[in-house]
C-alpha positions, 0 to 999 in steps of 0.5 A: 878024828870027828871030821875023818869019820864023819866024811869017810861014812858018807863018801866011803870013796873019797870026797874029793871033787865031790863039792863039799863045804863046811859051814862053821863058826870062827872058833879055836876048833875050826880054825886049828892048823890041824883041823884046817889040813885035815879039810884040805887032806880030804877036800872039804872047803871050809866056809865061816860064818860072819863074827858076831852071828849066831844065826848064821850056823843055826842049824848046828847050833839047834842039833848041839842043843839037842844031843845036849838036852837028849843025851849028854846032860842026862847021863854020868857016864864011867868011862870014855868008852861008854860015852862014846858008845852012848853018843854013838847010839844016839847019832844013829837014832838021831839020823835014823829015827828022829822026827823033824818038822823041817824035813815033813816029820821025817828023820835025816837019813830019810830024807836025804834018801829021798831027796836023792832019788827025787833029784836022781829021777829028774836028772835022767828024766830030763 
C-alpha cells in the first residue's frame, strides 16, 4: 500500500517506462512475493544492496533514523488513525520543510524542483 501510494503521488500518470528503480535492502519486506508483483504491476525495478552492507542503503537508512528520533518515538499514539495522521503530517513537513546539508539547506521537494527546471532548461538550451 506504501509503495502504491508513494509512486501514484509522484507519477499521477503512471510510472511505467518512466526509469524508476528501488533501492533496497535484501529483507523479508522487499523480497515478499507480493511486494515484488506490486513493483512489477507498477514498473518499478527493484535493485539490492549487497548482503552484509549497511552502507549501501545509507540514505534510507539515515531518513528511518530520523522519522524515529522526530516522531515516532516521541508519541503514544491511541489509535491507528491518529498514527497515520501524525506520520502523514510529518512526511509532509519532512519533504517540504526539513532543511538538509546535503541538498544546500534546502528541503526535499525544493530541491527536487529545482533540480527539475535546472536539468529541463539545459535540455531545451542544448
Amino acid at each position: 500500500m506504501a509503495l502504491d501510494m508513494a509512486v501514484n503521488q509522484q507519477f499521477p500518470d503512471g510510472a511505467r517506462d518512466k526509469g524508476l528503480n528501488l533501492m533496497s535492502d535484501n529483507g523479508c519486506q522487499p523480497t515478499s512475493i507480493s511486494f515484488m508483483k506490486a513493483c512489477g504491476t507498477l514498473g518499478v525495478h527493484q535493485a539490492f544492496t549487497s548482503y552484509n552492507n549497511p552502507k549501501g542503503n545509507a540514505d534510507t537508512e539515515r531518513f528511518m533514523r530520523t522519522l524515529k528520533e522526530e516522531c515516532l518515538w516521541l508519541t503514544e499514539w491511541t489509535s491507528y488513525n491518529e498514527l497515520v495522521k501524525d506520520l502523514d503530517n510529518w512526511v509532509e513537513y519532512y519533504n517540504g520543510q526539513y532543511l538538509h546539508s546535503a541538498l544546500g539547506y534546502k528541503p526535499p521537494r525544493q530541491f527536487e524542483t529545482e533540480f527539475h527546471e535546472s536539468h529541463n532548461t539545459l535540455l531545451v538550451a542544448a
